[in-house]
mmCIF file of the N, C-alpha and C atoms, coordinates in Angstrom:
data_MODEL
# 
_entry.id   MODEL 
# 
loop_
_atom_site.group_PDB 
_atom_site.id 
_atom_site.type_symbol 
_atom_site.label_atom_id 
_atom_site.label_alt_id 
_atom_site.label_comp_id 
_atom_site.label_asym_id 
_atom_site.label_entity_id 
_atom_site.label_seq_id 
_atom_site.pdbx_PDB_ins_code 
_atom_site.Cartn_x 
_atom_site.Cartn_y 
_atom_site.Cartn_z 
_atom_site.occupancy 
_atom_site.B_iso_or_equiv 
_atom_site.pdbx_formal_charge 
_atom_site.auth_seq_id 
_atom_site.auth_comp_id 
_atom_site.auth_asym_id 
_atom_site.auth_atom_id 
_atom_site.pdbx_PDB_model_num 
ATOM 1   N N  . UNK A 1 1  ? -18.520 7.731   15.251  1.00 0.00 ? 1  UNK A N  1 
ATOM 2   C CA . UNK A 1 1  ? -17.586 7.900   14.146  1.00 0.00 ? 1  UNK A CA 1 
ATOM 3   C C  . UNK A 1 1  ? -16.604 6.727   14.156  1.00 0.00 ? 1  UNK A C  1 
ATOM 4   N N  . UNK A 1 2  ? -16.463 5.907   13.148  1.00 0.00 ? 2  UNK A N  1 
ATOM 5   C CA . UNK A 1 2  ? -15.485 4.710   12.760  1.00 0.00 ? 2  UNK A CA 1 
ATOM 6   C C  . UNK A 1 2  ? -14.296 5.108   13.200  1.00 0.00 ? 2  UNK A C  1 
ATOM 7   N N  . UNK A 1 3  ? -13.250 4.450   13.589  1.00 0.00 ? 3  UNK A N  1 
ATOM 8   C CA . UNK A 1 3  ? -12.017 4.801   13.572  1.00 0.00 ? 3  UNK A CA 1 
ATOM 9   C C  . UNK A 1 3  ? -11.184 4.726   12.369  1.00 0.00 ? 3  UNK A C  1 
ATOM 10  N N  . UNK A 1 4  ? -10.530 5.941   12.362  1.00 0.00 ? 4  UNK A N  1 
ATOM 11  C CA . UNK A 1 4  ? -9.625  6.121   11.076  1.00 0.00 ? 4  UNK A CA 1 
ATOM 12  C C  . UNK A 1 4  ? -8.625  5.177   10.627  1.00 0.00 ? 4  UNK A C  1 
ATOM 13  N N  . UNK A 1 5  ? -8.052  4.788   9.704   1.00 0.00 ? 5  UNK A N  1 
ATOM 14  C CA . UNK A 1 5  ? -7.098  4.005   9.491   1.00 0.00 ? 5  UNK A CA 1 
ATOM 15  C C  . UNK A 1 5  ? -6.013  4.838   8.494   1.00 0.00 ? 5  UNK A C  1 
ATOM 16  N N  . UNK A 1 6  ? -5.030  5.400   9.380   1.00 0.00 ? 6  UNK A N  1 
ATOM 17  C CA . UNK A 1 6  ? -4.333  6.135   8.577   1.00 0.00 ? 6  UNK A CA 1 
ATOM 18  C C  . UNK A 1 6  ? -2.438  5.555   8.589   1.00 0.00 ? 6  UNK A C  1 
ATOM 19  N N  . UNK A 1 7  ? -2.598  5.966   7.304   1.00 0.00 ? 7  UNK A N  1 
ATOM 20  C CA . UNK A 1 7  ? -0.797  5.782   7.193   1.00 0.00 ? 7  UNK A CA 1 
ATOM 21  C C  . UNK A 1 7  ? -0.053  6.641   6.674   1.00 0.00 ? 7  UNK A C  1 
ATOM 22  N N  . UNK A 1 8  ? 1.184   6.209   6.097   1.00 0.00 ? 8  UNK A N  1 
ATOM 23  C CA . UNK A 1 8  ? 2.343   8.063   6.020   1.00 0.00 ? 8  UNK A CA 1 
ATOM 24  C C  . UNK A 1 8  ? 1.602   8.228   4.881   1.00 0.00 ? 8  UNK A C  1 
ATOM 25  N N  . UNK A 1 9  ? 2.159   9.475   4.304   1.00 0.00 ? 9  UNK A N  1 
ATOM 26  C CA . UNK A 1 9  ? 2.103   9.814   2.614   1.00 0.00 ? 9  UNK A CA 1 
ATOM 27  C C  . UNK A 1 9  ? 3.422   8.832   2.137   1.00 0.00 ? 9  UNK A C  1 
ATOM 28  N N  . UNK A 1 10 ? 4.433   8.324   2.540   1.00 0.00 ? 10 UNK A N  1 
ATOM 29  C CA . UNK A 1 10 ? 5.423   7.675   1.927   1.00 0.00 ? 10 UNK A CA 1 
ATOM 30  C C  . UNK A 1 10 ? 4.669   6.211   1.592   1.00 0.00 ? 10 UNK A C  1 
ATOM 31  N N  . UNK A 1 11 ? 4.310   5.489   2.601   1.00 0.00 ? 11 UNK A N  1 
ATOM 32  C CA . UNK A 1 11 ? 3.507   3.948   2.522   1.00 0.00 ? 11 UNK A CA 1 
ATOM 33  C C  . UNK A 1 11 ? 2.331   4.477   1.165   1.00 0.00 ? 11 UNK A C  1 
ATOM 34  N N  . UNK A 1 12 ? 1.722   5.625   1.379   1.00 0.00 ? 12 UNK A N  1 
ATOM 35  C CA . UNK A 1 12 ? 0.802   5.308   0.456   1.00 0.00 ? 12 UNK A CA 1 
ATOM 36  C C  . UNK A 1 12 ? 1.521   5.904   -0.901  1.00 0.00 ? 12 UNK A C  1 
ATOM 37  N N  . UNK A 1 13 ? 2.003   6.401   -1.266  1.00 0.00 ? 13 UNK A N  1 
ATOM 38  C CA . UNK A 1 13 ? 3.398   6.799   -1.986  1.00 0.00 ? 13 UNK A CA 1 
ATOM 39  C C  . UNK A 1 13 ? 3.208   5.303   -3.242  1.00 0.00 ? 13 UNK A C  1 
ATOM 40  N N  . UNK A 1 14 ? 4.110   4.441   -1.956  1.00 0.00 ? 14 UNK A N  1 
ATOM 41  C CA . UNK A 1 14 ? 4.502   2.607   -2.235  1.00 0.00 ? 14 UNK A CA 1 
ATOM 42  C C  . UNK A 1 14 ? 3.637   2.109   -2.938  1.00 0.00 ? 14 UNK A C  1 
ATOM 43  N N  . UNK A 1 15 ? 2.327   1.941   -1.988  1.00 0.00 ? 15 UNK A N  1 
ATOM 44  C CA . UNK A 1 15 ? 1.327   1.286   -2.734  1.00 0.00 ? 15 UNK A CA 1 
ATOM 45  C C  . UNK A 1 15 ? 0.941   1.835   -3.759  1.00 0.00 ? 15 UNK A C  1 
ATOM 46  N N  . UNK A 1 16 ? 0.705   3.039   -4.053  1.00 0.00 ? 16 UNK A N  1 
ATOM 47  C CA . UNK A 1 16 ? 0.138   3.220   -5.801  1.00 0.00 ? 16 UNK A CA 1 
ATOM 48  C C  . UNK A 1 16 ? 1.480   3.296   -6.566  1.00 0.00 ? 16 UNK A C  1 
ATOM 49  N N  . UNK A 1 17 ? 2.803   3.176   -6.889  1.00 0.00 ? 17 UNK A N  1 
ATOM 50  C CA . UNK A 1 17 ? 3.828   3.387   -7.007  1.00 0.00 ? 17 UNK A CA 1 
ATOM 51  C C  . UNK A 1 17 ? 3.859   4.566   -7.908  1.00 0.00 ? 17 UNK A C  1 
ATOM 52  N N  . UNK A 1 18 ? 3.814   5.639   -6.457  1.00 0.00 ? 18 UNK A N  1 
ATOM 53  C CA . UNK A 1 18 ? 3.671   7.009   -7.261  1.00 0.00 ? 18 UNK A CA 1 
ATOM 54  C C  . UNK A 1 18 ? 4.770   8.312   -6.408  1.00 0.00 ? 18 UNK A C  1 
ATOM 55  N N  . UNK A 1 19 ? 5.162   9.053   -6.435  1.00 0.00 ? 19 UNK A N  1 
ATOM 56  C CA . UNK A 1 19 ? 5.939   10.230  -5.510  1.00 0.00 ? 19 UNK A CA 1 
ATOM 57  C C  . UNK A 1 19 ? 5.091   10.292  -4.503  1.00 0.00 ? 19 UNK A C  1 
ATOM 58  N N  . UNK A 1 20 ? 5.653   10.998  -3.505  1.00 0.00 ? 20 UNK A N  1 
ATOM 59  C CA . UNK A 1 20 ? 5.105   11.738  -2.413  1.00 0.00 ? 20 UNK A CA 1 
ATOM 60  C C  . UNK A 1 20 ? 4.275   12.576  -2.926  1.00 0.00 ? 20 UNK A C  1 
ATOM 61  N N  . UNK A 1 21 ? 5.225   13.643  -3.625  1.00 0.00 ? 21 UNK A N  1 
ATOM 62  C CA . UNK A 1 21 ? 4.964   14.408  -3.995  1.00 0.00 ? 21 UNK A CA 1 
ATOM 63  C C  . UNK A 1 21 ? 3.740   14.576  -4.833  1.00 0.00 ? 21 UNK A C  1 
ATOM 64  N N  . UNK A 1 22 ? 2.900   13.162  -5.438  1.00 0.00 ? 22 UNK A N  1 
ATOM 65  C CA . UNK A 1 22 ? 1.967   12.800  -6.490  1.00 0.00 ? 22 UNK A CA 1 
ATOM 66  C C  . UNK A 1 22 ? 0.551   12.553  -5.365  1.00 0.00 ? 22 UNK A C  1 
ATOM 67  N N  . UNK A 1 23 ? 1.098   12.183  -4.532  1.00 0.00 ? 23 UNK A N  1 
ATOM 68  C CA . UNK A 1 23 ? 0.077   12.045  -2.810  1.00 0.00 ? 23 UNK A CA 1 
ATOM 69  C C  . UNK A 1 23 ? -0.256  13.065  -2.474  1.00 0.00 ? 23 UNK A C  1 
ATOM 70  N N  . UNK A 1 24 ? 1.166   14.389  -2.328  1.00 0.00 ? 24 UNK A N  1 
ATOM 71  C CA . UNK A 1 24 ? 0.601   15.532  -1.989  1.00 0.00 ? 24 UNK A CA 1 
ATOM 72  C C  . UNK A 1 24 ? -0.609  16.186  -2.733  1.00 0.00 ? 24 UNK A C  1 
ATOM 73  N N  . UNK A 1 25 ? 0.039   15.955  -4.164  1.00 0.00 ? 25 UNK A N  1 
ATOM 74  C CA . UNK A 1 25 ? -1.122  16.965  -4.865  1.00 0.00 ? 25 UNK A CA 1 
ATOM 75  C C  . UNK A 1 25 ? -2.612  15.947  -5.059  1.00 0.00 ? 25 UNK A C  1 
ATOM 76  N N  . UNK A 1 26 ? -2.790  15.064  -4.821  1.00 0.00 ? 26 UNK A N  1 
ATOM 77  C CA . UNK A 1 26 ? -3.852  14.128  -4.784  1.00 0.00 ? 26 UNK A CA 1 
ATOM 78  C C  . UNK A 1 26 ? -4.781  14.542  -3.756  1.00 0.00 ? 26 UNK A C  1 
ATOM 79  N N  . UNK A 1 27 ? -4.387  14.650  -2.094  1.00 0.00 ? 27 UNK A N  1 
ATOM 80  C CA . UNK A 1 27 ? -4.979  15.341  -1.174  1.00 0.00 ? 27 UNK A CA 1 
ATOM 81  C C  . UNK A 1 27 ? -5.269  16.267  -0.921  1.00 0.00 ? 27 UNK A C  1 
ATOM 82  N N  . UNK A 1 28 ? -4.414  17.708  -2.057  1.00 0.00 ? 28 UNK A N  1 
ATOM 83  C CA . UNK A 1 28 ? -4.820  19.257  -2.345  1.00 0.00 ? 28 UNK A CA 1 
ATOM 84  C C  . UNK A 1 28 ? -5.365  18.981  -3.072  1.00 0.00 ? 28 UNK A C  1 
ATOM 85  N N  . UNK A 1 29 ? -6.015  18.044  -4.442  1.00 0.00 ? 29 UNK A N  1 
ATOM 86  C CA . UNK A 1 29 ? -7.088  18.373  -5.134  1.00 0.00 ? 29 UNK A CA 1 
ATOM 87  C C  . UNK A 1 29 ? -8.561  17.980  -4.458  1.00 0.00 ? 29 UNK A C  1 
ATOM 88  N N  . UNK A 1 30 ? -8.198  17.268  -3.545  1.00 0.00 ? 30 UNK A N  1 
ATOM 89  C CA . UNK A 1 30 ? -9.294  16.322  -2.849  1.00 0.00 ? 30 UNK A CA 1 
ATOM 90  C C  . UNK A 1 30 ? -9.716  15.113  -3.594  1.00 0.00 ? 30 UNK A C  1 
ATOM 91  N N  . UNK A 1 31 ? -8.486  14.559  -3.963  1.00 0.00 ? 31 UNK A N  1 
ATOM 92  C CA . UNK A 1 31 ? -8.642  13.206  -4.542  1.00 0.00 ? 31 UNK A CA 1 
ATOM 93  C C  . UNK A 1 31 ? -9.138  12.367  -3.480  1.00 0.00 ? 31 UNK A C  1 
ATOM 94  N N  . UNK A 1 32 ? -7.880  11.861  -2.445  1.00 0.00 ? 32 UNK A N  1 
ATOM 95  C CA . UNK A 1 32 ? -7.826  11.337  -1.335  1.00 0.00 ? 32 UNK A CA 1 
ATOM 96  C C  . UNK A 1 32 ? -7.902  12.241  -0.111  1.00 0.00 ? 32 UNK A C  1 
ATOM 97  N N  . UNK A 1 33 ? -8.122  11.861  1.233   1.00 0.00 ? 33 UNK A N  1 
ATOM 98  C CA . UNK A 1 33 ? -8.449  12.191  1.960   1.00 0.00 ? 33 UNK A CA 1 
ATOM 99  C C  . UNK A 1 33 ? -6.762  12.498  2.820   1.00 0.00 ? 33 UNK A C  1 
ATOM 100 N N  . UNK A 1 34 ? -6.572  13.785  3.046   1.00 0.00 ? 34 UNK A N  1 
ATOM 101 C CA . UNK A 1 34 ? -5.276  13.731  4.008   1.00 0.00 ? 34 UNK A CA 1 
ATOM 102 C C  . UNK A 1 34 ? -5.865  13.683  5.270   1.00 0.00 ? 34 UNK A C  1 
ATOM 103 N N  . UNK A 1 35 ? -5.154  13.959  6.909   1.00 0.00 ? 35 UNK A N  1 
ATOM 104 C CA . UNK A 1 35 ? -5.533  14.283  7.988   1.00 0.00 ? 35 UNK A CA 1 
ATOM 105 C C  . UNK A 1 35 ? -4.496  14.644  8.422   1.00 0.00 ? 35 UNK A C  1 
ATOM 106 N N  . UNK A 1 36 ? -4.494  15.927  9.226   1.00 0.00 ? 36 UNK A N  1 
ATOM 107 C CA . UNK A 1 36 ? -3.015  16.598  9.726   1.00 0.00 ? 36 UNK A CA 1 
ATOM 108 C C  . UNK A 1 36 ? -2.993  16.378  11.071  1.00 0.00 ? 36 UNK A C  1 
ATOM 109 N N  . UNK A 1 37 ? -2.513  15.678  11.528  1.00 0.00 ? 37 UNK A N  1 
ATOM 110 C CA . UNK A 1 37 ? -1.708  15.189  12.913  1.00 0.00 ? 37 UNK A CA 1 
ATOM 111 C C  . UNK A 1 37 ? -0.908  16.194  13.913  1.00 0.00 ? 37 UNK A C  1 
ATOM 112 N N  . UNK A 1 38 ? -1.452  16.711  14.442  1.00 0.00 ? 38 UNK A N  1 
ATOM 113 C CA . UNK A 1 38 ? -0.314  18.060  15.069  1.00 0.00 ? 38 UNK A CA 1 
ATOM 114 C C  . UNK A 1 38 ? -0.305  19.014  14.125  1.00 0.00 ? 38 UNK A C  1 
ATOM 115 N N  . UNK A 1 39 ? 0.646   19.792  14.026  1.00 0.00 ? 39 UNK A N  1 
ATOM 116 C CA . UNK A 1 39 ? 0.943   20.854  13.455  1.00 0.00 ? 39 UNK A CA 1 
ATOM 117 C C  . UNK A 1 39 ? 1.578   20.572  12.112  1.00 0.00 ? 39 UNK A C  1 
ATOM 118 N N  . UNK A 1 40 ? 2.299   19.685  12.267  1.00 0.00 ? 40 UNK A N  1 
ATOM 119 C CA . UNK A 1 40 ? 2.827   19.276  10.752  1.00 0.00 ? 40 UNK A CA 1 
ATOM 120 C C  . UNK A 1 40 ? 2.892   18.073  9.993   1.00 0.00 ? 40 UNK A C  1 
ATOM 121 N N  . UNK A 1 41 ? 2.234   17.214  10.527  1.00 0.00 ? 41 UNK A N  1 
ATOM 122 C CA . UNK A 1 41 ? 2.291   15.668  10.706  1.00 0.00 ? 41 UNK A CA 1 
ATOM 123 C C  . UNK A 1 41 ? 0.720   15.513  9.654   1.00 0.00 ? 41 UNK A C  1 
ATOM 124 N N  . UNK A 1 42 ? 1.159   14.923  8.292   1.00 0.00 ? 42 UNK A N  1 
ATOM 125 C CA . UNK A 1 42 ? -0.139  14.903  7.650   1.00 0.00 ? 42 UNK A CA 1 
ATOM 126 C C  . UNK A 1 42 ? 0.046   12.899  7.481   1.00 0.00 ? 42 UNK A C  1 
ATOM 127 N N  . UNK A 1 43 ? -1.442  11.995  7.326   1.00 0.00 ? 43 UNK A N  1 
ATOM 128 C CA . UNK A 1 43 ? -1.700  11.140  7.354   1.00 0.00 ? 43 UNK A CA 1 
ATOM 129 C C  . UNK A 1 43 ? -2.624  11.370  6.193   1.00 0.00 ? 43 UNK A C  1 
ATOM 130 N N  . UNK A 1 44 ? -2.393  9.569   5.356   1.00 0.00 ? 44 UNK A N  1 
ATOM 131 C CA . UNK A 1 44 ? -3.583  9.636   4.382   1.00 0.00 ? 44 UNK A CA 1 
ATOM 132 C C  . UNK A 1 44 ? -4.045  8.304   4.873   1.00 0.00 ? 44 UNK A C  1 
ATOM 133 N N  . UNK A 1 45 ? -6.294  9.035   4.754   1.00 0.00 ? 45 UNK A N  1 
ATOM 134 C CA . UNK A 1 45 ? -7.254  7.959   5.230   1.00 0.00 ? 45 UNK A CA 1 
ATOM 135 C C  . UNK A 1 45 ? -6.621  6.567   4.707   1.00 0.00 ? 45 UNK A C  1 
ATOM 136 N N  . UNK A 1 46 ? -6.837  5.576   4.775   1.00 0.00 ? 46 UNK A N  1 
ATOM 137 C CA . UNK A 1 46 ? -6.318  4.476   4.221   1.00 0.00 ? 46 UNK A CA 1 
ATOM 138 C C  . UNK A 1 46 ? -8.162  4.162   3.109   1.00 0.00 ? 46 UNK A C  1 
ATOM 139 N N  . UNK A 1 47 ? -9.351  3.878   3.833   1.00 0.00 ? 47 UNK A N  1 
ATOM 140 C CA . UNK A 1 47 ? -10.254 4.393   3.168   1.00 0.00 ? 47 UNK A CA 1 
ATOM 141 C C  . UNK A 1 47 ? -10.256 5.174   1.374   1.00 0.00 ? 47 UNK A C  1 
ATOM 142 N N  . UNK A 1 48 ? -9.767  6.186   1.968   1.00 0.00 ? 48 UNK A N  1 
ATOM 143 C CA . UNK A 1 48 ? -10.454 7.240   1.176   1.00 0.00 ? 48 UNK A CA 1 
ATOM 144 C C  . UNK A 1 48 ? -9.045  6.684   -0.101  1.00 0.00 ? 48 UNK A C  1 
ATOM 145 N N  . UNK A 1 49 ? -7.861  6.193   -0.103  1.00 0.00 ? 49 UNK A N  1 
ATOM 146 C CA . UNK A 1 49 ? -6.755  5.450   -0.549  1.00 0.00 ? 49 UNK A CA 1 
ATOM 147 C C  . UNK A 1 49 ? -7.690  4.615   -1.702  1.00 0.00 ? 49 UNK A C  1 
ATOM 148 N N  . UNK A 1 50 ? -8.140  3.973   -0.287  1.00 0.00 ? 50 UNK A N  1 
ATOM 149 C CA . UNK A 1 50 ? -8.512  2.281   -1.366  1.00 0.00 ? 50 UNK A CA 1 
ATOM 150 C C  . UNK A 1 50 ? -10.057 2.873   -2.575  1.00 0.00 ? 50 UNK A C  1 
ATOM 151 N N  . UNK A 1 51 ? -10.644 3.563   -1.932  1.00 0.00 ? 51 UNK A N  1 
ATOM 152 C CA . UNK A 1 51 ? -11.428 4.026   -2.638  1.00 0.00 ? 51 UNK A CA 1 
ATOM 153 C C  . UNK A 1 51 ? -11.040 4.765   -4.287  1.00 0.00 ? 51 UNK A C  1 
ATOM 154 N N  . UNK A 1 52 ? -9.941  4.971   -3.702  1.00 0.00 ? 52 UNK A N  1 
ATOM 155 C CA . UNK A 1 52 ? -9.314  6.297   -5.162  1.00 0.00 ? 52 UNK A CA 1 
ATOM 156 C C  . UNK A 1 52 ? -8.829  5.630   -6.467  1.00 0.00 ? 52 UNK A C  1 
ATOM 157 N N  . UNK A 1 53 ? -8.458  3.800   -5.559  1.00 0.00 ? 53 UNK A N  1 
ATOM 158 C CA . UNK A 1 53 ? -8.108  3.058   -6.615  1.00 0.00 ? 53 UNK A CA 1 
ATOM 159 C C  . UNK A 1 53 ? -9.519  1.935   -7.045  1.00 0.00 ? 53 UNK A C  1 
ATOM 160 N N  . UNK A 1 54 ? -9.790  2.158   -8.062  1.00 0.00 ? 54 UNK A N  1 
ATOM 161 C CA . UNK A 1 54 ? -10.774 1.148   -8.672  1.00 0.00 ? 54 UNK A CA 1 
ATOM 162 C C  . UNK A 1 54 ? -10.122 0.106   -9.781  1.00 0.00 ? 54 UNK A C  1 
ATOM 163 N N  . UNK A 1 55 ? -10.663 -1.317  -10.020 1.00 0.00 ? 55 UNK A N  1 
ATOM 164 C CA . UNK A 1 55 ? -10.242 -2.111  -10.597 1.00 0.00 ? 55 UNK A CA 1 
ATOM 165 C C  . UNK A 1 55 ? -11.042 -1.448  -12.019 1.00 0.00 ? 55 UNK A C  1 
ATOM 166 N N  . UNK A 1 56 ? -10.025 -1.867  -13.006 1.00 0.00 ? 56 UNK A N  1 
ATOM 167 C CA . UNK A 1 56 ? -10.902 -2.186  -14.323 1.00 0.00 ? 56 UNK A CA 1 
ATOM 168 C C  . UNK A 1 56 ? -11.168 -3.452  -14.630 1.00 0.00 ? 56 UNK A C  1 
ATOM 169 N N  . UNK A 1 57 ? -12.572 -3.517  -15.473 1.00 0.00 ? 57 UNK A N  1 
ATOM 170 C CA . UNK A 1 57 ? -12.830 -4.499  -15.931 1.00 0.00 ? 57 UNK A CA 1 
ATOM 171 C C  . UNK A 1 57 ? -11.745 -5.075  -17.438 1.00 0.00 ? 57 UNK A C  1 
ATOM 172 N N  . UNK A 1 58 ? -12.588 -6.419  -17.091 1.00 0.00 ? 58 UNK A N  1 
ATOM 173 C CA . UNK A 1 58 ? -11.505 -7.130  -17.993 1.00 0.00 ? 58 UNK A CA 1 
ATOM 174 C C  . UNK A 1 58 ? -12.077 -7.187  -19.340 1.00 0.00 ? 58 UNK A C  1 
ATOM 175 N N  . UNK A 1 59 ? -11.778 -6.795  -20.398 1.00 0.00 ? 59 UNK A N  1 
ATOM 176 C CA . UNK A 1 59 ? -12.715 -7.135  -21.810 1.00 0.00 ? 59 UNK A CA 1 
ATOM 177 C C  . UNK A 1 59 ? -13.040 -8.665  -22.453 1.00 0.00 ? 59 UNK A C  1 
ATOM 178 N N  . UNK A 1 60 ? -13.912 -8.553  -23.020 1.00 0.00 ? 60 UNK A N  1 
ATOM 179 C CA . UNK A 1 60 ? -14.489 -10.293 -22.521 1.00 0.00 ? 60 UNK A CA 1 
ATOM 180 C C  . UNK A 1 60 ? -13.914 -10.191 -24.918 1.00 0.00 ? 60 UNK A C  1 
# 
């Protein structure tokens, strides 16, 4: 199994410039991938992140 690459819900928050709170419900729909760390400590895949964002094409 690869090793995970995980960061807060706040960093990934940053990068899509979206709430926490927009992270939370992203990982309860199973947009992105969370991982819970201990008992209360949740991490999002960095993976399953970059995946969620796709480029659009450019119109020619």
């Amino acid at each position: 199994m690869p090793a995970l690459n995980l960061i807060s819900i706040v960093d990934a928050a940053a990068e899509l410039s979206v709430s926490t709170r927009t992270i939370r419900r992203y990982i309860a729909e199973g947009k992105i991938e969370g991982v819970r760390v201990g008992s209360r400590l949740i991490r999002v895949n960095r993976r399953s992140l970059d995946a969620f964002v796709t480029p659009m094409g450019v119109a020619a």
